[in-house]
C-alpha positions as MATLAB code, in Angstrom:
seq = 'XXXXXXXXXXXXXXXXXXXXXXXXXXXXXXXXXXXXXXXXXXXXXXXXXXXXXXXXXXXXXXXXXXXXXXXXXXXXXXXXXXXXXXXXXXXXXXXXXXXXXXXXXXXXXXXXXXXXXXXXXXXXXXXXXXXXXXXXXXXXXXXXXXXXXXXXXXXXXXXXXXXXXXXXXXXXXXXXXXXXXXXXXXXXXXXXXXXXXXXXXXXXXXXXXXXXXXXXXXXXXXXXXXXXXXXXXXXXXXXXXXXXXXXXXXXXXXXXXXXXXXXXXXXXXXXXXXXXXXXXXXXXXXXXXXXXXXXXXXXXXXXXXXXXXXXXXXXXXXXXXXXXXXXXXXXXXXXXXXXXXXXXXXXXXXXXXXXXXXXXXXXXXXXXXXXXXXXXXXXXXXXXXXXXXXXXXXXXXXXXXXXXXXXXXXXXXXXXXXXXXXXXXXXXXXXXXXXXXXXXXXX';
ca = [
      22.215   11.630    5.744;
      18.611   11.948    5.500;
      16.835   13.706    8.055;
      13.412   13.134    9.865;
      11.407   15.335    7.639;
      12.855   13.160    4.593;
      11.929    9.965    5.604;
       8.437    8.327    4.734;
       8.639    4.754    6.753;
       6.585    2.141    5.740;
       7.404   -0.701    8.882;
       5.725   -2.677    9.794;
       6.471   -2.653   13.560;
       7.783   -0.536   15.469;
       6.324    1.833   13.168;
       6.395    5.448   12.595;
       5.404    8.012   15.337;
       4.063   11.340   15.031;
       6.668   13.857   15.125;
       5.271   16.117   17.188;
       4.151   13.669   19.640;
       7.719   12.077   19.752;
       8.868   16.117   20.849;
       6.727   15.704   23.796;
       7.883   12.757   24.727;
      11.553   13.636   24.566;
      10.806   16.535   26.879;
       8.606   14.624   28.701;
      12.027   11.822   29.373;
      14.055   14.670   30.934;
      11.255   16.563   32.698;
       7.906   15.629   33.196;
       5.306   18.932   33.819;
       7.999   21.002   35.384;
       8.584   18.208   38.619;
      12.582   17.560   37.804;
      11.875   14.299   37.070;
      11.389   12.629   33.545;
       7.933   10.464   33.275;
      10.545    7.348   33.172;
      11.538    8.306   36.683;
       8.429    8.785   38.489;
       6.606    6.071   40.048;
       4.290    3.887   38.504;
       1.877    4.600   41.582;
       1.925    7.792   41.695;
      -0.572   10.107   41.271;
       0.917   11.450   37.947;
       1.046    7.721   36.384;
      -2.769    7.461   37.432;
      -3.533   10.211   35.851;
      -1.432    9.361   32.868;
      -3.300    5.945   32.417;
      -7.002    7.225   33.411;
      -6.831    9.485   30.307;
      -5.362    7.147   27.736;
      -8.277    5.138   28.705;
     -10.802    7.777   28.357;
      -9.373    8.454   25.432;
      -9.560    5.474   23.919;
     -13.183    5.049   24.707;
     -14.173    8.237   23.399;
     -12.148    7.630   19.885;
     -13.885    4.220   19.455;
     -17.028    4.330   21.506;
     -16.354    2.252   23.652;
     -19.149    1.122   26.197;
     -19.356    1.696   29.273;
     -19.596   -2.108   30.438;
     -15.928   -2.975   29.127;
     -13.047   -2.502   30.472;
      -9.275   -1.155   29.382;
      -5.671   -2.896   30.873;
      -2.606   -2.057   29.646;
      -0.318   -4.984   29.917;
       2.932   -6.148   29.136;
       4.342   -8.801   26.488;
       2.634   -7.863   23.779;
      -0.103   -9.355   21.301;
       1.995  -12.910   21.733;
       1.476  -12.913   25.289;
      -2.418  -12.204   24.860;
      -2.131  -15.020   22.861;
      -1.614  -17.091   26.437;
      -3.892  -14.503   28.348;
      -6.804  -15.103   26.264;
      -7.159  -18.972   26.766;
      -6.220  -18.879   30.504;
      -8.759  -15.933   31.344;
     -11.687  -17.422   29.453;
     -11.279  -20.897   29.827;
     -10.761  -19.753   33.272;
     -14.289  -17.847   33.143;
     -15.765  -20.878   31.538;
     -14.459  -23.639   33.965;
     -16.188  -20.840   36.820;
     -19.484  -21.222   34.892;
     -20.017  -24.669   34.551;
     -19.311  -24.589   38.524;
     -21.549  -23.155   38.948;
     -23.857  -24.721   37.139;
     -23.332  -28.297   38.190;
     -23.459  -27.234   41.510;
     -26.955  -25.674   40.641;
     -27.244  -29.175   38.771;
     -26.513  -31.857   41.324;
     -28.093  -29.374   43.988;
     -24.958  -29.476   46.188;
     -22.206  -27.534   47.739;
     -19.976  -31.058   47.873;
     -16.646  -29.883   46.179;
     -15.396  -33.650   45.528;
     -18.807  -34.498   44.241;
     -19.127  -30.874   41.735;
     -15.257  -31.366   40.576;
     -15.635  -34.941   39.235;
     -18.202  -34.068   37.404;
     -16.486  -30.957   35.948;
     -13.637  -32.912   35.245;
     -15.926  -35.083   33.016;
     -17.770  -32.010   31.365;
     -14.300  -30.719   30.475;
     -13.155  -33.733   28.941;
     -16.102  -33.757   26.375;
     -17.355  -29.982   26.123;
     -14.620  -27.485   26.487;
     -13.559  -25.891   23.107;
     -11.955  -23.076   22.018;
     -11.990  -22.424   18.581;
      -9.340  -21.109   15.927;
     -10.139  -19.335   12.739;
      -6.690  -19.232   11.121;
      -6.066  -16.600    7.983;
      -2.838  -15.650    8.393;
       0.724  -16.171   10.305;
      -0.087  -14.540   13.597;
      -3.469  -16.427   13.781;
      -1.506  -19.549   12.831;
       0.371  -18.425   15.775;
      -2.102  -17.871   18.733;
      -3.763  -21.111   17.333;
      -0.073  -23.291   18.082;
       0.211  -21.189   21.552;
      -3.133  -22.972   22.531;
      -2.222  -25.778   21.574;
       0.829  -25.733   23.615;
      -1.386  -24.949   26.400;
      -4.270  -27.250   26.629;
      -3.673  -29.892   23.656;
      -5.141  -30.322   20.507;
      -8.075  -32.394   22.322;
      -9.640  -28.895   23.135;
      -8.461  -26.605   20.331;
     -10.991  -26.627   17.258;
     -10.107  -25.089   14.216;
     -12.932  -23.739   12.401;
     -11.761  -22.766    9.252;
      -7.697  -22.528    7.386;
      -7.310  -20.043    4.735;
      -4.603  -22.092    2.947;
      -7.003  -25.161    2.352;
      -8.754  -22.965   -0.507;
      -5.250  -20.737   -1.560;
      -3.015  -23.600   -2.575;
      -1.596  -24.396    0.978;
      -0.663  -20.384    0.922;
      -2.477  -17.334    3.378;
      -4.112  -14.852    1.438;
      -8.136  -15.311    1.358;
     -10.660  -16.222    3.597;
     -12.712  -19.107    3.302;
     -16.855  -18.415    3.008;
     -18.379  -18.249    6.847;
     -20.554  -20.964    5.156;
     -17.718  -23.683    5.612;
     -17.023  -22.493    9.247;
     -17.240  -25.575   11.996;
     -17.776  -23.864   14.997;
     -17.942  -25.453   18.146;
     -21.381  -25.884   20.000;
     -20.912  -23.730   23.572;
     -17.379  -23.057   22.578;
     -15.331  -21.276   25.608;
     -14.322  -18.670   22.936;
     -13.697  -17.783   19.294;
     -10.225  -16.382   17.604;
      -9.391  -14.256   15.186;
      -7.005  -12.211   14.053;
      -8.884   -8.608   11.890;
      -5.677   -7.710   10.554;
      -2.852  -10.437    9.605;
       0.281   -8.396    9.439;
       2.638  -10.471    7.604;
      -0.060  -11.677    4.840;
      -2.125   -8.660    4.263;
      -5.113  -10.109    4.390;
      -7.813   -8.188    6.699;
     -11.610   -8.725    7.388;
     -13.653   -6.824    5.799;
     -16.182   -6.573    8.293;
     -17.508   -8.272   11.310;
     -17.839  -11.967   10.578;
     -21.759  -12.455   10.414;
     -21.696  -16.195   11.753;
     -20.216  -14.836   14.770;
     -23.006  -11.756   15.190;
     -24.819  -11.862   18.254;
     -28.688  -12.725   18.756;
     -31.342  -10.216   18.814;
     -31.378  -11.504   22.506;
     -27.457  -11.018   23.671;
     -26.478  -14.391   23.384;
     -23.538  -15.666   20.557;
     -20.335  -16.309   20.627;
     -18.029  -15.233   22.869;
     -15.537  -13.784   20.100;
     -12.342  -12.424   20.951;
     -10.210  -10.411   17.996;
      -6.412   -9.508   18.026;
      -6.232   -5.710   16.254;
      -2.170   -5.403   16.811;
      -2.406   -3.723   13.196;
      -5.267   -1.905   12.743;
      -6.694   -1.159   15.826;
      -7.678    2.618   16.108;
      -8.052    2.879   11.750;
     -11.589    1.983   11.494;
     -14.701    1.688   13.460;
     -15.476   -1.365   14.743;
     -18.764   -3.116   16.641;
     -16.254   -2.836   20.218;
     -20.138   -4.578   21.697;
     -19.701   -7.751   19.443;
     -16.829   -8.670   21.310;
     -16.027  -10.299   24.644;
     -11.988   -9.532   24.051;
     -10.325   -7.499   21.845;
      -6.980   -6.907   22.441;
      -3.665   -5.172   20.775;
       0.318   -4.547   21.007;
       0.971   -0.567   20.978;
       3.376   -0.598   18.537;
       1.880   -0.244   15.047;
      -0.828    2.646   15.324;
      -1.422    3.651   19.129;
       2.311    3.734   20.480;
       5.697    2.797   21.000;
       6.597   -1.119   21.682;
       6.223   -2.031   25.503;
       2.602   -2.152   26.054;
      -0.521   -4.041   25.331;
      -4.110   -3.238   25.317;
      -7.045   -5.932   26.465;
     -10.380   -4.496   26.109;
     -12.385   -6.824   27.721;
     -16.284   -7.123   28.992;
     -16.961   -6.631   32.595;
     -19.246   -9.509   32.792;
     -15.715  -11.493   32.387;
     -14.689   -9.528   35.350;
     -15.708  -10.008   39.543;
     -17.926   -9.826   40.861;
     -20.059  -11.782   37.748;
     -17.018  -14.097   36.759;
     -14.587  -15.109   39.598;
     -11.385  -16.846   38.192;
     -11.081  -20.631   39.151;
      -8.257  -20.851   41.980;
      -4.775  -22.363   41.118;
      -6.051  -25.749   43.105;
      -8.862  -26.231   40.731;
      -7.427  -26.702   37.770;
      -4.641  -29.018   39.084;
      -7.563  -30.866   39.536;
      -8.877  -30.575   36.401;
      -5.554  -30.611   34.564;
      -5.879  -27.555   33.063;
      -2.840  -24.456   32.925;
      -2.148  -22.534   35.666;
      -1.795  -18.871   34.708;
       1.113  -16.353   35.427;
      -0.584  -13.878   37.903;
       0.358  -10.842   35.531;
      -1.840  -12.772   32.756;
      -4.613  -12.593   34.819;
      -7.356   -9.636   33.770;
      -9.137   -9.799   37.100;
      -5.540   -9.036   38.663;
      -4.853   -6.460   36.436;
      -7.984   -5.002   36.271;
      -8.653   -4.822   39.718;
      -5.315   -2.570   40.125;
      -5.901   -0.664   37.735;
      -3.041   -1.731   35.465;
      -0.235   -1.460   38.161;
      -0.576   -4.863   39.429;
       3.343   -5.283   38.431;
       5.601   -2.483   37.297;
       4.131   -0.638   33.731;
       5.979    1.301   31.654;
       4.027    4.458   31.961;
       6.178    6.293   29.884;
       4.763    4.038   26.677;
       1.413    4.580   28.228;
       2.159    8.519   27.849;
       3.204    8.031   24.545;
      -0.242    6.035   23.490;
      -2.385    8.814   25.472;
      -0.825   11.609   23.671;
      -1.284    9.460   20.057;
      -5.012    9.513   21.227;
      -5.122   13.217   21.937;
      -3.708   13.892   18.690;
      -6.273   11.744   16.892;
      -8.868   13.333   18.638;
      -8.178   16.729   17.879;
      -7.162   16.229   14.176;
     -10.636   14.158   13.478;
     -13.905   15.850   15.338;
     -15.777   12.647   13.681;
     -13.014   10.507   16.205;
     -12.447    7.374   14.246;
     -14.596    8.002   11.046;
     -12.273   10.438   10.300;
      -9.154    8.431   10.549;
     -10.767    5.444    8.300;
     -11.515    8.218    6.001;
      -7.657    8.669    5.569;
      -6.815    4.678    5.667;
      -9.124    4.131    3.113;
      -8.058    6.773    0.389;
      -4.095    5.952    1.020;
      -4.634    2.477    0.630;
      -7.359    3.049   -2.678;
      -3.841    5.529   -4.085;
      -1.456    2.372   -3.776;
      -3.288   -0.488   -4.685;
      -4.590    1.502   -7.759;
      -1.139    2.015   -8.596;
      -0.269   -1.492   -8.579;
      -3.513   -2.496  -10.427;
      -1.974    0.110  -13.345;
       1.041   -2.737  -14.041;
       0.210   -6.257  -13.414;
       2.554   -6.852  -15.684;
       5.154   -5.410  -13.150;
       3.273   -6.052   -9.863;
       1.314   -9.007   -7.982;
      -0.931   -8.087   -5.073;
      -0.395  -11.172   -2.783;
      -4.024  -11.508   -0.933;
      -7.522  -11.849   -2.949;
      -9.275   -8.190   -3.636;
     -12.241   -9.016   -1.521;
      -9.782   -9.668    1.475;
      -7.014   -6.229    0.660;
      -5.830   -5.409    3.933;
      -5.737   -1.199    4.187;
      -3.022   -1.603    6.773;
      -0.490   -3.904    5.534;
      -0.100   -4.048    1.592;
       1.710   -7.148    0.209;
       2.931   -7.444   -3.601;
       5.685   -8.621   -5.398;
       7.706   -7.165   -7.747;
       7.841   -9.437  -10.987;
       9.754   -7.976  -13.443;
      12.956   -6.350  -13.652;
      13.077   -2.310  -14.709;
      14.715   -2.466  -18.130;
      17.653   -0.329  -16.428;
      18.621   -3.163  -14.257;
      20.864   -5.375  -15.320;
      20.450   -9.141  -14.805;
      23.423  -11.690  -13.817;
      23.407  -15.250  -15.166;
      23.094  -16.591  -11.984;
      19.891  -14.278  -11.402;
      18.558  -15.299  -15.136;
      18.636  -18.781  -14.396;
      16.821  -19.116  -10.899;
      13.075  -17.858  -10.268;
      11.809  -16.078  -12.957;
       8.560  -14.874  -13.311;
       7.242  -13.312  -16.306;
       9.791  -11.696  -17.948;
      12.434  -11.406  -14.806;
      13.977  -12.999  -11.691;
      11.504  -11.991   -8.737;
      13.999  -11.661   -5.773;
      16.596   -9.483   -8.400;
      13.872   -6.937   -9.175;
      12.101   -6.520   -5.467;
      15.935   -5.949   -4.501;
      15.829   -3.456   -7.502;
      12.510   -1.947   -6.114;
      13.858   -1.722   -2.451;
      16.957    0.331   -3.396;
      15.497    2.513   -5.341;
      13.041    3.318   -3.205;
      15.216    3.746   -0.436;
      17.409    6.313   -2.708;
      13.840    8.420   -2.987;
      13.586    8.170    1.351;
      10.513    5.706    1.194;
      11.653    2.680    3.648;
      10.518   -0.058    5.864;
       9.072   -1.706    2.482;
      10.501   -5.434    2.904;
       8.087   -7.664    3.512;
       8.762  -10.364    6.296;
      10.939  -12.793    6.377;
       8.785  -15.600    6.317;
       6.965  -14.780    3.101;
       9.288  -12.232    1.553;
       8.199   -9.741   -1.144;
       7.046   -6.163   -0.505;
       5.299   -4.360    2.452;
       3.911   -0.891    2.695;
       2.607   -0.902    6.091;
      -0.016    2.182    5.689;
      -0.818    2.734    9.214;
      -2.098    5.691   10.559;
       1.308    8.330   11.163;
       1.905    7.734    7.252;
       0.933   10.900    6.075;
      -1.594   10.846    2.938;
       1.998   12.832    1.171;
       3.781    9.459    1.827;
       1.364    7.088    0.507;
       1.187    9.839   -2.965;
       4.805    9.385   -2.442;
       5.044    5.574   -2.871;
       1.871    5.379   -5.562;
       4.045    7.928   -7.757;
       7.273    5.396   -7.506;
       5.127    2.748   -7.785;
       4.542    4.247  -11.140;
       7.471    4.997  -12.127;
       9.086    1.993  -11.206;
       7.079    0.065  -13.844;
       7.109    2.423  -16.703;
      11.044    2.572  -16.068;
];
């Protein structure tokens, strides 16, 4: 059996942890800083698990510049329950502003009088709009949906409507329909399961030279912490641990105070009966959260351990903080993808160039080494080029798992191959797979 030191995993999720980081954690489970208790046995309000949290946080702002008017949670149920979060915290915040101002409006404190008319302005104004490039964005789209109806869910652009119904561009910012006064704006940097990854801030959603724009919130599950990013050109940005800060258990909102009491006071449960709008779970709700400083509910401050000490590690490897990392993401990612590019007679990148993601790189496999044999069954059924796809990515995957490189298949929904490049893969691994790469299609 292979050991640790073998092993170059390319998963997706859970993904690969930093040895040395995963030894402190270990002695960290059975005793935590000589007290006789492992970090999973302490209490979640203690002073240790304050401690423990106030530093990942610090952390974190110092590795991505954070400012100093946003604020860090760590939550639980992941990037899919964000999805929920998201529209029931700033719908919330935007039902609380036009409260206000129709109370300013009508120039009275009459509740009956204030909510009829709010129940009219959110019958022909509220929006909150859905730029869709990929599964997961597909995803938080259907999950708002599900929560308010389509009446109040715009979707300003669908990659597939210009890819042959498939993910893998993203359409020109010149086709975008975005709402007027929309409550907020999706997307998704980094689709996962489709590779595709914005190159950059999206320029139609760039604030004024006066403040004012969009309020744009951004899922980063996959390539938070690998690149710098404009963290002020955000209201939301938020993240599961599990693919390049931590282990699976938490999630991270970073989220502008002004979204936050005392500015922005969350409508009351009563309210939006009235106004038939969702009702959200208390743990969903940032002010909540915020305002106990994480530990609203029960947090699993041993994954928060695990994410600070990722952070420390990044901080003392790279003294230029996150420039340094994207240094690294960029040349592993240039070593594969210029590997594939040697053979496209062998290999198909799935996304457009001008969309590559540098975390998640999709291909297939379309033809067959000559030293694998086909069946007739495998000859007869989808063949590209000169060999049955699914017979030579299963050719691909086992010999690649013979040389130690694993976690390469690509998800279940769209198949092929994925070499998930996030931040623990070594620049040795990625030379690792571009070599096999290589040698696969020359073989």
């Amino acid at each position: 059996m292979p050991s640790r030191a073998d092993i170059t995993y390319f998963g997706a999720g859970p993904a690969y942890l930093p040895t040395d980081v995963l030894e402190l954690a270990s002695q960290a489970l059975l005793d935590y800083n000589g007290t006789g208790l492992g970090i999973a046995e302490h209490s979640h309000r203690s002073e240790l698990a304050s401690n423990i949290i106030k530093e990942a946080k610090e952390d974190l702002a110092t590795y991505l510049d954070i400012p100093s008017d946003y604020e860090t949670i760590f939550m639980q149920a992941g990037g899919t329950g964000e999805f929920a979060a998201s529209v029931y915290n700033l719908v919330g915040a935007w039902v609380a502003r036009q409260y206000a101002a129709i109370a300013k409006e009508l120039g009275t404190e009459d509740e009956s009088a204030i909510v009829d008319a709010l129940r009219k302005r959110v019958e022909s104004d509220l929006k909150v709009d859905y730029i869709i490039t990929g599964s997961w964005s597909l995803k938080a789209y259907q999950e708002a949906v599900r929560l308010l109806g389509p009446e109040y869910v715009n979707i300003v652009t669908d990659a597939r409507t210009v890819n042959g119904g498939k993910f893998g561009k993203i359409p020109d910012q010149s086709t975008w329909k975005l709402s007027k006064d929309a409550a907020f704006v999706y997307y998704c940097d980094n689709e996962t399961v489709d590779g595709v990854e914005f190159p950059e801030f999206p320029a139609v959603l760039a604030p004024k030279e006066d403040g004012t724009g969009p309020i744009v919130v951004s899922d980063m599950s996959s390539n938070i912490l690998s690149r710098r990013i404009p963290v002020s050109n955000y209201s939301l940005i938020f993240f599961g641990a599990q693919k390049n800060l931590g282990s699976t258990g938490v999630a991270v909102a970073i989220l502008k105070k002004s979204f936050l009491p005392p500015s922005v006071v969350q409508p009351g449960a009563p309210l939006l009966r009235k106004l038939g709008l969702p009702i959200p779970p208390i743990i969903f709700q940032y002010e909540i959260i915020a305002k106990n400083n994480s530990l609203y509910n029960t947090l699993s401050i041993f994954d928060v351990y695990i994410a600070g000490q990722v952070l420390k590690k990044l901080l003392r490897t790279y003294s230029n903080k996150v420039d340094g990392q994207q240094a690294v993401a960029e040349n592993k990612a240039e070593l594969i993808y210029s590997a594939l590019e040697a053979h496209p007679e062998v290999y198909r990148i799935v996304p457009d160039k001008s969309v590559r993601s540098k975390m998640n790189i999709c291909f297939r496999v379309t033809k067959v080494s000559i030293s694998t044999p086909f069946t007739d069954e495998t000859n007869n059924a989808n063949s590209e080029k000169n060999g049955n796809v699914d017979e030579a990515e299963k050719a691909f995957l086992k010999e690649a798992t013979a040389l130690h490189l694993t976690g390469l298949k690509g998800h279940r929904s769209v198949g092929g191959i994925r070499a998930s490049n996030y931040n623990s893969v070594p620049l040795e691994g990625a030379e690792k797979l571009a070599k096999f790469i290589d040698e696969f299609a020359k073989a």
